[in-house]
C-alpha positions, 0 to 999 in steps of 0.5 A: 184081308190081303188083295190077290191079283192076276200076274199081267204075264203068267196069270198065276195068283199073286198076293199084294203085299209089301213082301212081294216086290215084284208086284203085280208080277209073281216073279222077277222072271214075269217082270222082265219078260213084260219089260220085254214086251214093251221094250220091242214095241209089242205094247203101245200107248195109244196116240196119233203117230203123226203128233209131233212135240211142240218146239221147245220155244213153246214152253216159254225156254230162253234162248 
């Protein structure tokens, strides 16, 4: 039995298969228009924009 999903773009029904390499999306249209979207910040991990990194020190680096 072949798994169908949505494209997280389009919404049009999208075979899972190895065949399809663009996964969950129906084409490389959907996908690039989703890497888009990430890229001008439409999408976000969700997390305190006030955490900073720790300092590299912290990870045990050498100096």
């Amino acid at each position: 039995m072949t798994t169908v999903v949505k494209c997280p773009t389009c919404a049009k029904e999208v075979r899972w298969v190895p065949e399809n390499r663009f996964r969950p999306f129906c084409s490389e249209r959907c996908k690039q228009i989703d890497l888009g979207a990430w890229a001008t910040g439409k999408y976000r991990i969700g997390g305190n924009s006030q955490e900073t990194p720790p300092d590299d020190d912290s990870h045990g680096g050498l100096n």
